[in-house]
Every structure is written in C-alpha cells, then in structure tokens.
C-alpha positions as CSV (number, residue, x, y, z in Angstrom):
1,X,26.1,13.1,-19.6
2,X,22.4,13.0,-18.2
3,X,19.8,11.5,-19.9
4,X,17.1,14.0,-20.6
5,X,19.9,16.6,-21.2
6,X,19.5,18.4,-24.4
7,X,22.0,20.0,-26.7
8,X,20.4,22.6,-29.1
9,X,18.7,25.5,-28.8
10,X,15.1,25.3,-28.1
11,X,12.6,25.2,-30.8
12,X,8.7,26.9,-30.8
13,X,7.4,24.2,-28.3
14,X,9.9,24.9,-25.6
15,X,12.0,21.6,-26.4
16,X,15.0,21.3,-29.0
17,X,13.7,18.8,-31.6
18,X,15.7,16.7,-34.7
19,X,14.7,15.6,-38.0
20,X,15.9,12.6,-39.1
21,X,15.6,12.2,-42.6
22,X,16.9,8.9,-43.2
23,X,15.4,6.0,-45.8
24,X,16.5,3.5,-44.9
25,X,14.1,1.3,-42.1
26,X,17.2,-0.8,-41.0
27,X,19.0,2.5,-40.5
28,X,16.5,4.3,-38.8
29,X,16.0,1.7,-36.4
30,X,19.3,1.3,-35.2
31,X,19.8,5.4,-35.0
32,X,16.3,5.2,-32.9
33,X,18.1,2.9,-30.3
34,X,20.9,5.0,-30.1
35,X,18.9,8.1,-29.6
36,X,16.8,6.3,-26.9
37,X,20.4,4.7,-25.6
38,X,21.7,8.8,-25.2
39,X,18.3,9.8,-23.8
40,X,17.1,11.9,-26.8
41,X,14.4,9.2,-29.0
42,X,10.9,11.8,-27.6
43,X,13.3,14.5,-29.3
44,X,13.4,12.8,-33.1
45,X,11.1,12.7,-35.5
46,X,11.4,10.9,-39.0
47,X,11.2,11.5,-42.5
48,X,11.7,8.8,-45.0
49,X,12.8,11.1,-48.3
50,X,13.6,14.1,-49.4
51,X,10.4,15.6,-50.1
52,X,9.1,14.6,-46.8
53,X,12.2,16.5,-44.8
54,X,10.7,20.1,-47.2
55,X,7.0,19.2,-46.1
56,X,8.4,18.9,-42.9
57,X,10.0,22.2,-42.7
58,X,7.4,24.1,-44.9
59,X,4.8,22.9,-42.5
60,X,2.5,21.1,-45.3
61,X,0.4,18.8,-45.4
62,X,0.2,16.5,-42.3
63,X,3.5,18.2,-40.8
64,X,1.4,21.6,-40.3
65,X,0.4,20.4,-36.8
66,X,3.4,21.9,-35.1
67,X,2.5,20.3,-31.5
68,X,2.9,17.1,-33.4
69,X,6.2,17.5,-35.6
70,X,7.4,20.6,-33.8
71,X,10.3,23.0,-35.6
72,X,13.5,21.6,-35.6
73,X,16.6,22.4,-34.0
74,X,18.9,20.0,-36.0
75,X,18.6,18.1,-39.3
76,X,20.1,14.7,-39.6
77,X,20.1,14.2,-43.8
78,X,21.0,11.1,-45.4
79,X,22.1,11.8,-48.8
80,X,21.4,9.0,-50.6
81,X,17.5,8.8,-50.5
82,X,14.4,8.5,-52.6
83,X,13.0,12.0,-54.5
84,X,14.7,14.5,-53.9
85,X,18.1,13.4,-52.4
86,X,20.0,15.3,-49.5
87,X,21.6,17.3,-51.6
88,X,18.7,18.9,-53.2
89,X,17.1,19.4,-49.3
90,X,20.6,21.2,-48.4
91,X,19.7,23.5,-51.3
92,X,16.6,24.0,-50.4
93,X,17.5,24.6,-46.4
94,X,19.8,26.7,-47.4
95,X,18.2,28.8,-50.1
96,X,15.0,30.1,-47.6
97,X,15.5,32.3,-45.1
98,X,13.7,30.8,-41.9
99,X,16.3,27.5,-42.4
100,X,19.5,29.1,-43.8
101,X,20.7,28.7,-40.0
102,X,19.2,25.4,-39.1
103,X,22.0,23.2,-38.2
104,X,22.5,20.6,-40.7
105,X,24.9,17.6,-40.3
106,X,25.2,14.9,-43.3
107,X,24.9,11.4,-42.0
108,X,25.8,9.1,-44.7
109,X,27.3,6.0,-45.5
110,X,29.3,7.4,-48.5
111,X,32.7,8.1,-47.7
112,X,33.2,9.6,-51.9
113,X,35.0,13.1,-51.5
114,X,33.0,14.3,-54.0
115,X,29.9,14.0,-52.1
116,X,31.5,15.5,-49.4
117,X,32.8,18.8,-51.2
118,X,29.5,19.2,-52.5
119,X,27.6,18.6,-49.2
120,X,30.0,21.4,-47.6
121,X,29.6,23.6,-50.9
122,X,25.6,23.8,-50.2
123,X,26.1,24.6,-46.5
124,X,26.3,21.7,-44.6
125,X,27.5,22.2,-41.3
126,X,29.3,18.6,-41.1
127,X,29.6,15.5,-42.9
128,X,29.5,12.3,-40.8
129,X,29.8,9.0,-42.1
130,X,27.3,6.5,-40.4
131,X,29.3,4.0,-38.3
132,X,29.1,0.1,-38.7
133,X,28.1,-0.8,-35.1
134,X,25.3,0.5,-32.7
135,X,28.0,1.3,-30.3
136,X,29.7,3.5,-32.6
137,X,26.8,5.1,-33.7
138,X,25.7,5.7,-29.6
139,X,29.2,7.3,-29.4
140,X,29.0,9.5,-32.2
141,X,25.7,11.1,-30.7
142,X,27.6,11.7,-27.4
143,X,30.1,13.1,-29.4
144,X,27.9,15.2,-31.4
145,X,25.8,16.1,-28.1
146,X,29.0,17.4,-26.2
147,X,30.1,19.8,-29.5
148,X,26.4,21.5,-30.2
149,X,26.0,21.8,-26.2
150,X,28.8,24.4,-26.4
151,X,28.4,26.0,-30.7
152,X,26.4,29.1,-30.4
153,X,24.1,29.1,-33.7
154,X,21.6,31.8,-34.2
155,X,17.7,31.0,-32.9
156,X,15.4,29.9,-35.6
157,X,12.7,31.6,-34.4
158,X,11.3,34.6,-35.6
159,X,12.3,34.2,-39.2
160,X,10.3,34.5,-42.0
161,X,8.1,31.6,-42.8
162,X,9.8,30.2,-45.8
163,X,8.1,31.2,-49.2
164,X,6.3,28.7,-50.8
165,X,7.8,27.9,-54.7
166,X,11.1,28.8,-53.7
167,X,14.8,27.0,-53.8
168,X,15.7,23.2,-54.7
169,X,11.8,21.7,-54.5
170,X,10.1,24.7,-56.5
171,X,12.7,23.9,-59.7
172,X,12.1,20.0,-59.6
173,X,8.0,20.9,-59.7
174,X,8.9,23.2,-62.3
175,X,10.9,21.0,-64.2
C-alpha cells in the first residue's frame, strides 16, 4: 500500500476526508499516529463529542467553512462520549437524507453485545473494537483501507442538505 493512496470516494473538495469523533485525547493521539503511520493524518479531522460530529456534518457553526472541515467520506464514532453519545449521532446520520449513506464504522472499546446489536440496529456499517497496541491499531487501518478501496457505496454528493431540527439532536433540544 502507498502512502498518499486513498480509499473512499471523494468528497466536495476533490479529496476523500474522515471524521473522527473520538473523546478521548489519549485515544485520539494514538489513532493520529496511526493515520500518519498509513499515510492518511491531512485526510482526518476531529471531533471530541457527539454534538460536535452533527455540527460537523450540518455545517454549523465553525464547521461551515467547508475548505477547512471539508464533507466527509467516512465517520469513525466512538460510542462512549460526552453529549450526545454515538448512538444518538448514528440516529441522527442515519435519520437525514444527505448522510443516510455515509459510511459509518463504530470504533469502540466496548466489546458488550448489546452495544453492538444496537449500533448495527441504527445503521452502522461495522463495529470495531479499538485495539490495545499502536501496531494493532496501524493494522486495522490497512485492513480497513484495503476493504473500502474495493465496497462501492453511493456518492454523497448531491443530496439534500440535511434539514435543520430533524432526527436524534432535534429531540434532545426538544426534550
């Protein structure tokens, strides 16, 4: 595999991008070094909680600068996280229109079969559990890298905008 190579389909600025939603720093680091390590870390961008990853994606706020936090082509979501959880973004992905394609894999640490029947049940596309060791975690990209490089998913682009007030974020405000 060639560094620089990427796997997903290309997003609005020409390049495919990722969201990482992930809150945990210690985490996050150690994912950035792997991303860097498989020659995809100018391709990430971060989100620390759960509201962040729907700002993200609605475009609000700082994240409607698209040249700076372009659309993504993949969502990394930790489930366990401040705000809304992953679960609650899964819902919300999958509930608007623009996103209900976006490829979503769960990267977690909880191995709980509950967590991931209900991950699947709200349209996650997989469930990963975070490995223990940088090495691991470098593998599991490659891994992941050589599967989407060969998936056919359909393009994000050209969707509706999502709507504003709609899915999992517009019932918590409402709440």
């Amino acid at each position: 595999m060639a560094k620089g190579k990427f796997f997903l389909q290309e997003s609005a600025g020409g390049a495919p991008f990722i969201l990482l939603a992930e809150d945990d720093d210690n985490d996050a680091f150690g994912m950035e070094l792997a991303f860097e390590n498989v020659g995809l870390a100018r391709r990430v961008r971060r989100v620390c909680d759960g509201d962040q990853a729907i700002d993200y994606l609605r475009g609000d706020g700082e994240y409607r600068d698209r040249a700076k936090y372009p659309l993504p082509s993949l969502l990394l979501l930790d489930l366990k996280m401040a705000g809304q959880d992953g679960f609650a973004v899964l819902e919300w992905v999958r509930a608007n229109p623009r996103w209900k394609n976006l490829v979503t894999v769960v990267l977690t640490s909880s191995e709980n079969p509950a967590d991931m029947e209900k991950a699947y049940a709200l349209g996650a596309n997989s469930y990963l559990v975070k490995p223990s060791s940088f090495a691991s975690f470098a593998n599991m990209l490659k891994l992941l890298e050589g599967y989407w490089s060969i998936n056919q998913v359909p393009s994000l682009l050209n969707r509706p905008k999502p709507e504003i007030g709609t899915g999992a974020r517009a019932e918590a405000v409402g709440s």
